[in-house]
Backbone as XML, in Angstrom:
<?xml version="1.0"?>
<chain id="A" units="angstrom">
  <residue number="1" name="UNK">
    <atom name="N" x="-82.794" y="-36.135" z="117.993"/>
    <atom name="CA" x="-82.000" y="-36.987" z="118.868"/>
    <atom name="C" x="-81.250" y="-36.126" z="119.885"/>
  </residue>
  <residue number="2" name="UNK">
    <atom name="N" x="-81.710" y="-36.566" z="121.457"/>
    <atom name="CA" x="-80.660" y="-36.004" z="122.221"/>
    <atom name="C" x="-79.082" y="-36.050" z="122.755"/>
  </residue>
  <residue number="3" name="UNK">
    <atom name="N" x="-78.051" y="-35.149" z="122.530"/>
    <atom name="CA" x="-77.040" y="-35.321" z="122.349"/>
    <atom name="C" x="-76.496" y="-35.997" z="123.889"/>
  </residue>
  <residue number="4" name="UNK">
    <atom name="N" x="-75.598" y="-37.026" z="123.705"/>
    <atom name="CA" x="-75.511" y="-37.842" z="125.602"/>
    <atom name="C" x="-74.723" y="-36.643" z="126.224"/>
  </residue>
  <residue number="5" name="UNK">
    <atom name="N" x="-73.998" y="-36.203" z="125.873"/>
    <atom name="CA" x="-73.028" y="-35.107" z="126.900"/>
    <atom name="C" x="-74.340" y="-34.052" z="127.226"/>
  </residue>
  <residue number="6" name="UNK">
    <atom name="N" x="-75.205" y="-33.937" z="126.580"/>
    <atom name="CA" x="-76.318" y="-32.767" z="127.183"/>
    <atom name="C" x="-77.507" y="-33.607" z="127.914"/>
  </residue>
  <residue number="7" name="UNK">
    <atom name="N" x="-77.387" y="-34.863" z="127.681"/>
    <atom name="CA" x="-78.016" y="-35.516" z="128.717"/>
    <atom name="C" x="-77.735" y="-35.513" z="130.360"/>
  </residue>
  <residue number="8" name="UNK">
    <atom name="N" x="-76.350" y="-36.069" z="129.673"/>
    <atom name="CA" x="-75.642" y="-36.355" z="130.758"/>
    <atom name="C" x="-75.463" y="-34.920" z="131.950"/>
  </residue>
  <residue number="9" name="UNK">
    <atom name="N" x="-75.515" y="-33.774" z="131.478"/>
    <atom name="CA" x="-75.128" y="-32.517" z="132.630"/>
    <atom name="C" x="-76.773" y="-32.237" z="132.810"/>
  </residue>
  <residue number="10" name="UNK">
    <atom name="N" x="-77.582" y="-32.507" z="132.086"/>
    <atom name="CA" x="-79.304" y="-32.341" z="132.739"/>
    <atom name="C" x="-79.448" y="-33.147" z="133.958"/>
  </residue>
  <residue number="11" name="UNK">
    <atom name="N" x="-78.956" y="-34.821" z="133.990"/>
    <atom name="CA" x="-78.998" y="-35.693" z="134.833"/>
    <atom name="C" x="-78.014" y="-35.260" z="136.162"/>
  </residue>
  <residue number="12" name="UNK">
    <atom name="N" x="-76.775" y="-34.164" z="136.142"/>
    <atom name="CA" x="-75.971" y="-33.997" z="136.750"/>
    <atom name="C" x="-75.698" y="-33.009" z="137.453"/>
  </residue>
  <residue number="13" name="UNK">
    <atom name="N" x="-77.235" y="-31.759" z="137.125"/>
    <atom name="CA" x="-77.071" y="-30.700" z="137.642"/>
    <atom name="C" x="-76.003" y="-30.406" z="138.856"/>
  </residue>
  <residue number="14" name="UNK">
    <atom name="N" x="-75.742" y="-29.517" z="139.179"/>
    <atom name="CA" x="-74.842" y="-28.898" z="140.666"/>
    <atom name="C" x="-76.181" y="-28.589" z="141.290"/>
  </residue>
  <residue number="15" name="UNK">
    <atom name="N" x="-75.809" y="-28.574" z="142.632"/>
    <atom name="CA" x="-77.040" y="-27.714" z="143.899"/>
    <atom name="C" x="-77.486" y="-26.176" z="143.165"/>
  </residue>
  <residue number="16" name="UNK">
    <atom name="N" x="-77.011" y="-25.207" z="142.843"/>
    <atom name="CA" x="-77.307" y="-24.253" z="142.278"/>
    <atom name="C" x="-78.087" y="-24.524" z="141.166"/>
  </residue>
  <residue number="17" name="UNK">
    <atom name="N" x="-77.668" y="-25.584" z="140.089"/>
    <atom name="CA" x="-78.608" y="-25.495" z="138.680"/>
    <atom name="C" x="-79.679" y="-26.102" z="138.989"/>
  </residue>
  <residue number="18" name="UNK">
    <atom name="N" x="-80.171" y="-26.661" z="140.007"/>
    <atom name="CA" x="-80.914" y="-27.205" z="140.293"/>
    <atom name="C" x="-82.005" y="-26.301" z="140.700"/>
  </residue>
  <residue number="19" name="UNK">
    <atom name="N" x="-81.837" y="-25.376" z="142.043"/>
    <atom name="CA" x="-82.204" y="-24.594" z="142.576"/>
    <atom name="C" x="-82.687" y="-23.212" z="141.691"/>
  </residue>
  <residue number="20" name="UNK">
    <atom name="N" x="-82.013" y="-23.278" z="140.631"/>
    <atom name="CA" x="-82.362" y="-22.034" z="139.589"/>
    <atom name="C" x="-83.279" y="-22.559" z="138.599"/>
  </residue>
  <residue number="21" name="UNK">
    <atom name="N" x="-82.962" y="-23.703" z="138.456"/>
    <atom name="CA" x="-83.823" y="-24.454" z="137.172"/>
    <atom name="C" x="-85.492" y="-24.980" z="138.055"/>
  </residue>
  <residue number="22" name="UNK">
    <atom name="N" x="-85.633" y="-24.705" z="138.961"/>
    <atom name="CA" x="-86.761" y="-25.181" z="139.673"/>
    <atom name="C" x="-87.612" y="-23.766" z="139.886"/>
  </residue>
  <residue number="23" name="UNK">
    <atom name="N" x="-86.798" y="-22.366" z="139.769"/>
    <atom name="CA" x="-87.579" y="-21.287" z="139.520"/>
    <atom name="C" x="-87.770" y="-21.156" z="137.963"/>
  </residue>
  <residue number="24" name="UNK">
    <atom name="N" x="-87.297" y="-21.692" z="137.228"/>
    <atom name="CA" x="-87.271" y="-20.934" z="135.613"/>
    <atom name="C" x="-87.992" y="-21.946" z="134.992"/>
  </residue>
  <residue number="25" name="UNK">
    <atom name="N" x="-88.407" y="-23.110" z="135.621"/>
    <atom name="CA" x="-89.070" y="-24.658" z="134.766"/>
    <atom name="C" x="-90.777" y="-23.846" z="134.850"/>
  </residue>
  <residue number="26" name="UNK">
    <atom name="N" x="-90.948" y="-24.471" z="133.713"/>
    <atom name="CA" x="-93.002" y="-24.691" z="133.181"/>
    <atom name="C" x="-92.956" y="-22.722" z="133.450"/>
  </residue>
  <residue number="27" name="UNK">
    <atom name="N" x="-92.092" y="-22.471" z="132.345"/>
    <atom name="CA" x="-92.543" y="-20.733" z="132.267"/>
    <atom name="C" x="-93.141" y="-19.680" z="133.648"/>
  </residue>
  <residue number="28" name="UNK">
    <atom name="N" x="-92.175" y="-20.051" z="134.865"/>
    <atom name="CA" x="-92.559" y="-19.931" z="136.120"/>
    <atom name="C" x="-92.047" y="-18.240" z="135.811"/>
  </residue>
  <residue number="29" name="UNK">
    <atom name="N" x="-91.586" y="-17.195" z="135.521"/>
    <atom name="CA" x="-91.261" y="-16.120" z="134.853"/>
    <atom name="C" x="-92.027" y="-15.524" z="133.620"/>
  </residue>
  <residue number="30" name="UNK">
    <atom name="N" x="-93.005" y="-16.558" z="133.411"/>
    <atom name="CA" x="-93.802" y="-15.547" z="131.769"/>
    <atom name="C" x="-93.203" y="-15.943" z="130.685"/>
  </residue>
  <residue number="31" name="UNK">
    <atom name="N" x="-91.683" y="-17.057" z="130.918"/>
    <atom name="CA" x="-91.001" y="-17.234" z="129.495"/>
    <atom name="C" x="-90.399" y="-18.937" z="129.443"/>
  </residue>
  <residue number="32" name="UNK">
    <atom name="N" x="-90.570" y="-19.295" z="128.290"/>
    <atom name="CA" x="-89.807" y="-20.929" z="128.748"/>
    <atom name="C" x="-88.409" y="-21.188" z="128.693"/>
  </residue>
  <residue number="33" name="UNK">
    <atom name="N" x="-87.923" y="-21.265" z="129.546"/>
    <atom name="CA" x="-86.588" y="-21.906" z="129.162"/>
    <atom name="C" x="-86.324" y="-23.077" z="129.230"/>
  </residue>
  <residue number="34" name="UNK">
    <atom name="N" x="-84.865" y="-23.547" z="128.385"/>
    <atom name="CA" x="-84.342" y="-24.997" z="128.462"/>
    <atom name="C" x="-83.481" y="-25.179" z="129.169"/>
  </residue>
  <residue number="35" name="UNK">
    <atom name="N" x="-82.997" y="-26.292" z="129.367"/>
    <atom name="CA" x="-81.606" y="-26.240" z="130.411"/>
    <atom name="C" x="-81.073" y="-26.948" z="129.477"/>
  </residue>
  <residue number="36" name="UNK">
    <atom name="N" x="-79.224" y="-26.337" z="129.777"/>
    <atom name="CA" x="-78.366" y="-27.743" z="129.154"/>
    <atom name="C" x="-78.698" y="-27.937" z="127.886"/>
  </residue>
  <residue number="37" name="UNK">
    <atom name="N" x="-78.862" y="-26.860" z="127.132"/>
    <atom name="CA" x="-79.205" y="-26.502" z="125.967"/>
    <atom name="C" x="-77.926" y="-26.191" z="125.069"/>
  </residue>
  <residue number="38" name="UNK">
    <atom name="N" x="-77.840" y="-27.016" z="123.693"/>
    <atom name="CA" x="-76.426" y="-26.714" z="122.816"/>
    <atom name="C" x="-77.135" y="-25.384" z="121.897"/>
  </residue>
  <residue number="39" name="UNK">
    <atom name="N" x="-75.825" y="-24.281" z="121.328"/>
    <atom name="CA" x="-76.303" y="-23.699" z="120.775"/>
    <atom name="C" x="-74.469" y="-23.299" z="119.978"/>
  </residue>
  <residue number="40" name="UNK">
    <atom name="N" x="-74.973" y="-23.760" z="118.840"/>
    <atom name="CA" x="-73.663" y="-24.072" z="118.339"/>
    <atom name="C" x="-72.754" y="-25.181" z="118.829"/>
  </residue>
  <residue number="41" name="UNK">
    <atom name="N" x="-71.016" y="-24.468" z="119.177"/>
    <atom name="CA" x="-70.190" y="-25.339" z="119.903"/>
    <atom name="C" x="-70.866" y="-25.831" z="121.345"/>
  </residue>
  <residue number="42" name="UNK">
    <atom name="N" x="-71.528" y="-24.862" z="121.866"/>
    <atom name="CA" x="-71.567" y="-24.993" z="123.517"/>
    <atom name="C" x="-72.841" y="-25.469" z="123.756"/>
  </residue>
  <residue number="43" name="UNK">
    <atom name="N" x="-72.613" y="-25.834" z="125.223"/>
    <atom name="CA" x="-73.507" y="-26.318" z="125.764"/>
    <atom name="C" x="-73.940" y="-25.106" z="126.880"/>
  </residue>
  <residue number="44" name="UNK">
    <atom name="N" x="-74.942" y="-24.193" z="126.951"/>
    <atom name="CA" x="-75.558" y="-23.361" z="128.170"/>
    <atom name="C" x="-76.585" y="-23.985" z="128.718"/>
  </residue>
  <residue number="45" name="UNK">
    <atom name="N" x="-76.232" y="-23.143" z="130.259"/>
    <atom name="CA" x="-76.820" y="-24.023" z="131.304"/>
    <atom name="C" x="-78.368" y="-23.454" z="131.384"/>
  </residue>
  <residue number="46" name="UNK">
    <atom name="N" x="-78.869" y="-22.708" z="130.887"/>
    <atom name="CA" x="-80.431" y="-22.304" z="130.978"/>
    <atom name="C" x="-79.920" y="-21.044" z="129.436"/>
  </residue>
  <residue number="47" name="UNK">
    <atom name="N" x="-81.570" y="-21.243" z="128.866"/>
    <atom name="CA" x="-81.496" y="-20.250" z="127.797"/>
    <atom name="C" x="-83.085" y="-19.841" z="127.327"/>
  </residue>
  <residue number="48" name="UNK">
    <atom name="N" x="-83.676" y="-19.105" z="127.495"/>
    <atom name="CA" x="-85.137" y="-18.428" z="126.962"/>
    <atom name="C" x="-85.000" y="-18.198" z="125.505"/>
  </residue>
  <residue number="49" name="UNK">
    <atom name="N" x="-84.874" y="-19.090" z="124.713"/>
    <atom name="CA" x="-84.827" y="-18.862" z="123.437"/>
    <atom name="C" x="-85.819" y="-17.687" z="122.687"/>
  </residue>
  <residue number="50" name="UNK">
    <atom name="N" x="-86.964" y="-17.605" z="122.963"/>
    <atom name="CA" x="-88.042" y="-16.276" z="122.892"/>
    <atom name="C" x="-86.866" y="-14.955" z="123.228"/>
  </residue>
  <residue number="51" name="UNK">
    <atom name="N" x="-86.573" y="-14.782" z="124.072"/>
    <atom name="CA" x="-85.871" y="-13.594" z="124.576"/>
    <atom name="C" x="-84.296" y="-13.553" z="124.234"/>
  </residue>
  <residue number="52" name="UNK">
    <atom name="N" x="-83.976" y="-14.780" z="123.761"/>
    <atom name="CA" x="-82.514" y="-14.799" z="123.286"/>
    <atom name="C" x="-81.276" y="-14.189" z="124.787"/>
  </residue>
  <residue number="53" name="UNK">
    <atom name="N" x="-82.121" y="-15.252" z="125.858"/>
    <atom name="CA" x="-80.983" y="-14.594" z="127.043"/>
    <atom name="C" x="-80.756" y="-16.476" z="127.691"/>
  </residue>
  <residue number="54" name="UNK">
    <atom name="N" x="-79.428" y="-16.165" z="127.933"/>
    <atom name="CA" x="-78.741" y="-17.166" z="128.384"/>
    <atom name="C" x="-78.459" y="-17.082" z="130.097"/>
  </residue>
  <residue number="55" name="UNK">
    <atom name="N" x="-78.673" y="-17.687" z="130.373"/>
    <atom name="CA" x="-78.105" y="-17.775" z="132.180"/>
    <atom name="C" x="-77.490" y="-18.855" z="132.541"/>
  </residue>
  <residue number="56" name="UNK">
    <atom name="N" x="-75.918" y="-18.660" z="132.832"/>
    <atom name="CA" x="-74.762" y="-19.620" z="133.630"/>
    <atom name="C" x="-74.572" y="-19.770" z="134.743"/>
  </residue>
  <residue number="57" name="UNK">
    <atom name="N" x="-74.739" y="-20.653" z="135.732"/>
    <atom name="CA" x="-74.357" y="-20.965" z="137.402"/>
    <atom name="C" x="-73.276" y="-21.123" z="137.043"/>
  </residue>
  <residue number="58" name="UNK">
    <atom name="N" x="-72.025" y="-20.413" z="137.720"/>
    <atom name="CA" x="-70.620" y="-20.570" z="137.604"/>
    <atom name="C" x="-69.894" y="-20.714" z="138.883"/>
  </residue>
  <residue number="59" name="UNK">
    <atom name="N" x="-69.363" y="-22.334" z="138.822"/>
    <atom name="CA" x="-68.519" y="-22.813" z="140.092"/>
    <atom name="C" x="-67.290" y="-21.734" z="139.962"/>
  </residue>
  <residue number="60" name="UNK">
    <atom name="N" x="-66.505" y="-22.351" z="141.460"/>
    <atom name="CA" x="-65.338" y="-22.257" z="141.399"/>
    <atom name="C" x="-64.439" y="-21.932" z="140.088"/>
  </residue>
  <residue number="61" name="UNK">
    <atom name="N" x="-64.193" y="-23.276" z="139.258"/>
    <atom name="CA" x="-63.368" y="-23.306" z="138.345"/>
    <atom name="C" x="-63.531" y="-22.213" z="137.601"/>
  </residue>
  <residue number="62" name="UNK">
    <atom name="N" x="-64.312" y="-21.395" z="137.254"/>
    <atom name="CA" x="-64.771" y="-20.384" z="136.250"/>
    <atom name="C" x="-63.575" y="-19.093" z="136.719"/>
  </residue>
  <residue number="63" name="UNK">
    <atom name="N" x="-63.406" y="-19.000" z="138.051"/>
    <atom name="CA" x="-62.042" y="-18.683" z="138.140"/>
    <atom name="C" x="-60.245" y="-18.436" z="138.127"/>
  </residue>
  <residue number="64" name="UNK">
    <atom name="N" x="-60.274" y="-19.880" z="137.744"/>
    <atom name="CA" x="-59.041" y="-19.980" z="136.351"/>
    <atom name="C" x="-58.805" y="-19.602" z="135.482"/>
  </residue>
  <residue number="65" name="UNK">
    <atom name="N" x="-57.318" y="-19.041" z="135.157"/>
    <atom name="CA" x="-57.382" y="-18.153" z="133.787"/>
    <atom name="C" x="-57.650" y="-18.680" z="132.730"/>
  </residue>
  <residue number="66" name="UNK">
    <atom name="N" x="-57.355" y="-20.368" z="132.654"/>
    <atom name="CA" x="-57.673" y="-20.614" z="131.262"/>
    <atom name="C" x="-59.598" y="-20.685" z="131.257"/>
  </residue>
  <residue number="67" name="UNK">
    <atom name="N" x="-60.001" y="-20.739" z="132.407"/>
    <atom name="CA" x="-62.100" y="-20.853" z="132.480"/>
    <atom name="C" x="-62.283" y="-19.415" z="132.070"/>
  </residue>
  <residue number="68" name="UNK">
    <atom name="N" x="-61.507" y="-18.457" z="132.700"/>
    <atom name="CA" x="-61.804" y="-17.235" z="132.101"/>
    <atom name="C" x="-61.721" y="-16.840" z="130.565"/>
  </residue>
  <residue number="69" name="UNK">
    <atom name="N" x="-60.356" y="-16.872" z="130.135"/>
    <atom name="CA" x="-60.290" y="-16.794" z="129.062"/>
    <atom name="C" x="-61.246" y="-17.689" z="127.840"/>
  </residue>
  <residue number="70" name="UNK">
    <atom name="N" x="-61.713" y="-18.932" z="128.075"/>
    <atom name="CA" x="-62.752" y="-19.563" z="127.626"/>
    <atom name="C" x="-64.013" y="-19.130" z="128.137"/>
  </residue>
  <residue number="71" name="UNK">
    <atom name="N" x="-64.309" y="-18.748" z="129.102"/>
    <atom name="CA" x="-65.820" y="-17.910" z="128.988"/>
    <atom name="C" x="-66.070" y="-16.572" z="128.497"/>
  </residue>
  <residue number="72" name="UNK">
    <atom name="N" x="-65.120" y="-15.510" z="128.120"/>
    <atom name="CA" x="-64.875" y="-14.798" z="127.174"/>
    <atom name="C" x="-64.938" y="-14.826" z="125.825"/>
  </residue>
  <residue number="73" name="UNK">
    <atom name="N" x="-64.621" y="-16.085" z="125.543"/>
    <atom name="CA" x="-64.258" y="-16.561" z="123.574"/>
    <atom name="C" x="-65.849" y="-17.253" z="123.719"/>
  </residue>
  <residue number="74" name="UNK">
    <atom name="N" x="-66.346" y="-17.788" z="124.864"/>
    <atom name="CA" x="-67.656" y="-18.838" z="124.705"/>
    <atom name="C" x="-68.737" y="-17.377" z="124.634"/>
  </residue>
  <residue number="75" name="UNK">
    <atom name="N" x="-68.709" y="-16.781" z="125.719"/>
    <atom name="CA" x="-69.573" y="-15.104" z="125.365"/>
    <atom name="C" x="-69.463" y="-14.205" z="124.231"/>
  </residue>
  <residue number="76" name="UNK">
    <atom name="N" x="-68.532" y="-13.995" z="123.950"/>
    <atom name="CA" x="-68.403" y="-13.011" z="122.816"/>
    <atom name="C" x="-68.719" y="-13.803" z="121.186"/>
  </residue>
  <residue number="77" name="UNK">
    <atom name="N" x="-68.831" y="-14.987" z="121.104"/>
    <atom name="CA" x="-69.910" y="-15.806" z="120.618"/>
    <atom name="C" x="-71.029" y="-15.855" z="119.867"/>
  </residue>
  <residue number="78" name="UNK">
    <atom name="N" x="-71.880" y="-16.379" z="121.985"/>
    <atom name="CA" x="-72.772" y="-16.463" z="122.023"/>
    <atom name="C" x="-73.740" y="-14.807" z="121.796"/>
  </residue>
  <residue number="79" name="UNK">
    <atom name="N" x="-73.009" y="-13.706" z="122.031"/>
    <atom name="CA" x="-73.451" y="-12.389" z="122.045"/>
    <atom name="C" x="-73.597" y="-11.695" z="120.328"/>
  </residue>
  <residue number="80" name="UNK">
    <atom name="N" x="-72.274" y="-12.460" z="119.411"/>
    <atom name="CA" x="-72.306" y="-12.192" z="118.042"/>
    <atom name="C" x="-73.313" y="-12.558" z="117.543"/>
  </residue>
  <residue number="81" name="UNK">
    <atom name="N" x="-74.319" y="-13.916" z="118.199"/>
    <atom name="CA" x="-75.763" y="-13.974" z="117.905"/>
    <atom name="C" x="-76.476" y="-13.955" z="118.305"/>
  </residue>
  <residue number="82" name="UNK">
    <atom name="N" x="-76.360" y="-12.897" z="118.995"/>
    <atom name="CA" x="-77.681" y="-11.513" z="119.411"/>
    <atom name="C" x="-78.271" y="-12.268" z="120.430"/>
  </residue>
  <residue number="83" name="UNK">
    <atom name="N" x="-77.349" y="-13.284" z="121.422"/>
    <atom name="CA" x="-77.737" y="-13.829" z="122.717"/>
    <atom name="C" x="-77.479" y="-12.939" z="124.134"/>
  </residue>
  <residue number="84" name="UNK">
    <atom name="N" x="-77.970" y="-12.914" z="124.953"/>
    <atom name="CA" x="-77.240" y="-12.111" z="125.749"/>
    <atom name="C" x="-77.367" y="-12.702" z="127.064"/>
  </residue>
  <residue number="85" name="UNK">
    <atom name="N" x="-75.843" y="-12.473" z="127.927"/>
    <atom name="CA" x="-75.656" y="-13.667" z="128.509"/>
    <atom name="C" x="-75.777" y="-13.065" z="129.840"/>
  </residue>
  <residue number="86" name="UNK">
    <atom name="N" x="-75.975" y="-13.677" z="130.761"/>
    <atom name="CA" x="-76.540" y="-13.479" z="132.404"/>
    <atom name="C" x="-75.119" y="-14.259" z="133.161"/>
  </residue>
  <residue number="87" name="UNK">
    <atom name="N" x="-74.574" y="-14.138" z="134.040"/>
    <atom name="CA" x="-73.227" y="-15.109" z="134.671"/>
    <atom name="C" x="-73.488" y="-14.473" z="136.284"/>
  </residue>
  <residue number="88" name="UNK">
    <atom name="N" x="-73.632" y="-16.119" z="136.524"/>
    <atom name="CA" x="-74.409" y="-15.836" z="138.210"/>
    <atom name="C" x="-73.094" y="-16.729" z="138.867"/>
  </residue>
  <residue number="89" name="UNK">
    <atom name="N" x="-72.289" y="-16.263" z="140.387"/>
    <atom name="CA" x="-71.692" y="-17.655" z="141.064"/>
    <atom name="C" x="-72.768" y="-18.310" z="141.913"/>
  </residue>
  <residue number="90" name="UNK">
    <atom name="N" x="-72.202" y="-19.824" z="141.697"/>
    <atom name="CA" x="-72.741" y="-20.820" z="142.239"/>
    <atom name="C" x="-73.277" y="-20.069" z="144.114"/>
  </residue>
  <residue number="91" name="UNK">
    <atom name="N" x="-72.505" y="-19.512" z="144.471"/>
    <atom name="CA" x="-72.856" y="-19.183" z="145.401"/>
    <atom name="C" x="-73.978" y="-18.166" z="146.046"/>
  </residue>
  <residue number="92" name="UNK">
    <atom name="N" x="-73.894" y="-17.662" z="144.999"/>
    <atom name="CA" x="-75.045" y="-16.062" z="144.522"/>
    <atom name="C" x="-75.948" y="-16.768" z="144.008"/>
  </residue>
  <residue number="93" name="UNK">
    <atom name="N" x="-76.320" y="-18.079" z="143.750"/>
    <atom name="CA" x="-77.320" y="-18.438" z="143.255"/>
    <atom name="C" x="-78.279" y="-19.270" z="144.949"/>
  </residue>
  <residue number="94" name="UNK">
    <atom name="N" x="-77.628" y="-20.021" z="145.285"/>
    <atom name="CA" x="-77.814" y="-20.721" z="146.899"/>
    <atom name="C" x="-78.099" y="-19.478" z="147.586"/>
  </residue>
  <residue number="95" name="UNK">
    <atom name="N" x="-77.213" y="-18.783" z="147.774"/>
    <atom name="CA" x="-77.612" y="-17.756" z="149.088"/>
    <atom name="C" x="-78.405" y="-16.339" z="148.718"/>
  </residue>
  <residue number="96" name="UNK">
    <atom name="N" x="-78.696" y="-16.138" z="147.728"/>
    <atom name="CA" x="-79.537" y="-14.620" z="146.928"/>
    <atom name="C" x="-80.333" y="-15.030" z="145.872"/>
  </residue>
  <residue number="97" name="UNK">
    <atom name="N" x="-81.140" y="-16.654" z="146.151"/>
    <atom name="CA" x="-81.685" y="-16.612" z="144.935"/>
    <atom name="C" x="-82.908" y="-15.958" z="144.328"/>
  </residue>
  <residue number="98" name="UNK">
    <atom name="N" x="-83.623" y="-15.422" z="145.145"/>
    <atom name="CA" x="-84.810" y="-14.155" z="144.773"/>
    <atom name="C" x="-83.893" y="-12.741" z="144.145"/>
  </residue>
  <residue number="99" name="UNK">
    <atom name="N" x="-83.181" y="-12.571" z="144.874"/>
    <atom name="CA" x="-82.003" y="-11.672" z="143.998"/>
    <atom name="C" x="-81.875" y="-11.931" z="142.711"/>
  </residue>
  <residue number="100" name="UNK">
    <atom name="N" x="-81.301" y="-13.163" z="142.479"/>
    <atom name="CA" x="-80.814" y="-13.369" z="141.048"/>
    <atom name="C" x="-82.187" y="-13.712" z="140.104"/>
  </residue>
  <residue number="101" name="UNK">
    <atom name="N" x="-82.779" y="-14.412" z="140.808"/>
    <atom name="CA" x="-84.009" y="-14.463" z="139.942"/>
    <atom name="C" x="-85.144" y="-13.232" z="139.500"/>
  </residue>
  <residue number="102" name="UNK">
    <atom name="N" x="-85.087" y="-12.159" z="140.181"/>
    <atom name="CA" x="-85.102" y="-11.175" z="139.979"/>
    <atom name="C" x="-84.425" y="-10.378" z="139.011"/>
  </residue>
  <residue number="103" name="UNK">
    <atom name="N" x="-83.220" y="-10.620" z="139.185"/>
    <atom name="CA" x="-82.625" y="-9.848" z="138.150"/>
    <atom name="C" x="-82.607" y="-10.588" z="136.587"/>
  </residue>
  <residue number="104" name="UNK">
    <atom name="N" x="-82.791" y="-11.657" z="136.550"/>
    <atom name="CA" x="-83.096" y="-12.706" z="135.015"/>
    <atom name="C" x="-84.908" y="-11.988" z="134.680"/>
  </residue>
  <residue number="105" name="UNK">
    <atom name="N" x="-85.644" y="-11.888" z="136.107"/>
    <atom name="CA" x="-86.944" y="-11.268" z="135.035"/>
    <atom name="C" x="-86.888" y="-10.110" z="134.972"/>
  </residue>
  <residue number="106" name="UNK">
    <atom name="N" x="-86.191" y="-9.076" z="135.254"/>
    <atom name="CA" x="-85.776" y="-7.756" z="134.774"/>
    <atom name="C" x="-85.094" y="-7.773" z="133.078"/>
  </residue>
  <residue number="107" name="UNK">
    <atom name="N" x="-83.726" y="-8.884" z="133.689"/>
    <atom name="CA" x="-83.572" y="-8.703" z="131.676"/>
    <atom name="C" x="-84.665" y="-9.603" z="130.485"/>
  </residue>
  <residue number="108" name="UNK">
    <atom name="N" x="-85.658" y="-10.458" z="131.023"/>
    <atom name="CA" x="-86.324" y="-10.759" z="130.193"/>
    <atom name="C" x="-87.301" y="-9.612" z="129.891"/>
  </residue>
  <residue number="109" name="UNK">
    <atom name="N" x="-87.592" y="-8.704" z="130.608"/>
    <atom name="CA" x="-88.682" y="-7.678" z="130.121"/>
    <atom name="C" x="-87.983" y="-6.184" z="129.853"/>
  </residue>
  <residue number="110" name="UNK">
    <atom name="N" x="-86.650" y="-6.319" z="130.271"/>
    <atom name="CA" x="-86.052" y="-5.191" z="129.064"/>
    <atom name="C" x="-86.828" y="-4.531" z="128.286"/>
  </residue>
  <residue number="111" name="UNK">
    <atom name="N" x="-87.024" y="-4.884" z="127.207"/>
    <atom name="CA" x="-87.488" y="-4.246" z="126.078"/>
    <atom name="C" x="-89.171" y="-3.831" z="126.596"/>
  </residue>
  <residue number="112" name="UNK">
    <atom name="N" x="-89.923" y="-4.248" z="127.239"/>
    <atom name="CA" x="-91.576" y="-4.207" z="127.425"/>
    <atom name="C" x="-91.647" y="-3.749" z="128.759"/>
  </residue>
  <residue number="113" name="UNK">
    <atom name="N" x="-92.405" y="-2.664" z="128.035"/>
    <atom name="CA" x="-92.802" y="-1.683" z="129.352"/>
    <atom name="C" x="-93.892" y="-2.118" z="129.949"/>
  </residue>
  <residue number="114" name="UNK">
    <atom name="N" x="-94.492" y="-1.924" z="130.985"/>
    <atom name="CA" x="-95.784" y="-1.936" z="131.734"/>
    <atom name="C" x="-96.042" y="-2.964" z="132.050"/>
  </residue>
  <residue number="115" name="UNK">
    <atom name="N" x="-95.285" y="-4.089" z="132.101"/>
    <atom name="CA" x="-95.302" y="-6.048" z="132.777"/>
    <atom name="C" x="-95.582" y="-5.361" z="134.173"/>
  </residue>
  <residue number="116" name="UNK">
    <atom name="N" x="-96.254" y="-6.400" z="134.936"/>
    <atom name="CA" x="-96.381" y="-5.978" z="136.350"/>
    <atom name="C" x="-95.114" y="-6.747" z="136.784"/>
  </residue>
  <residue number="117" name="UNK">
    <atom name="N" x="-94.581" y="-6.412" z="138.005"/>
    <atom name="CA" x="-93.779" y="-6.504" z="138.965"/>
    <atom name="C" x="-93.366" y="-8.466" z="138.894"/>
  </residue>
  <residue number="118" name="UNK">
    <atom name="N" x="-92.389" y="-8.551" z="139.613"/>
    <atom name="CA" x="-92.155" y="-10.258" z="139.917"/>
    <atom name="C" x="-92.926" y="-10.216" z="140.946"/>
  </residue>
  <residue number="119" name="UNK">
    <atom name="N" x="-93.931" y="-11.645" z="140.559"/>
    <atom name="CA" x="-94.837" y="-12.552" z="140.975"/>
    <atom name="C" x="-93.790" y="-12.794" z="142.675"/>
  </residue>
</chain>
């Protein structure tokens, strides 16, 4: 059963999750990810479960001390189980997105040598 609050932010993407989730959909990288995926307490906004790497589009608000201090306690977490987390701004995602998408298939092939280059 799908949970409605993780419905509900799939149906609600931002311009950025949209734009990132349209490079990372149908294993467009070599790996599948989900969006709007719970894992535990939280809800992350893209996650390659195979590779155990998480990737966040982060508005504005993520700049507040109390967003900070909660994406700290939400990372250090998600990292205690051997997730490892990617944190992109909303804006770095719109205006550099071969950049950033680039740099998500760099940490998916971390560990494996000799992958050819991004497609």
């Amino acid at each position: 059963m799908t949970d409605p609050h993780t419905k509900h932010l799939r149906r609600n993407m931002t311009d950025a999750e949209r734009r990132l989730w349209s490079r990372l959909r149908n294993g467009a990288l070599g790996y599948e990810f989900r969006r709007q995926h719970r894992l535990g307490p939280y809800i992350v906004d893209f996650v390659c479960l195979e590779r155990r790497l998480i990737v966040e589009a982060d508005g504005g608000q993520h700049n507040l001390e109390t967003e900070i201090v909660r994406d700290e306690r939400r990372t250090a977490w998600l990292e205690s189980r051997a997730y490892r987390v990617l944190r992109f701004w909303n804006n770095e995602i719109l205006l550099r997105t071969d950049d950033v998408v680039n740099t998500i298939w760099h940490a998916l092939r971390e560990e494996h040598e000799g992958l050819p280059p991004l497609r």
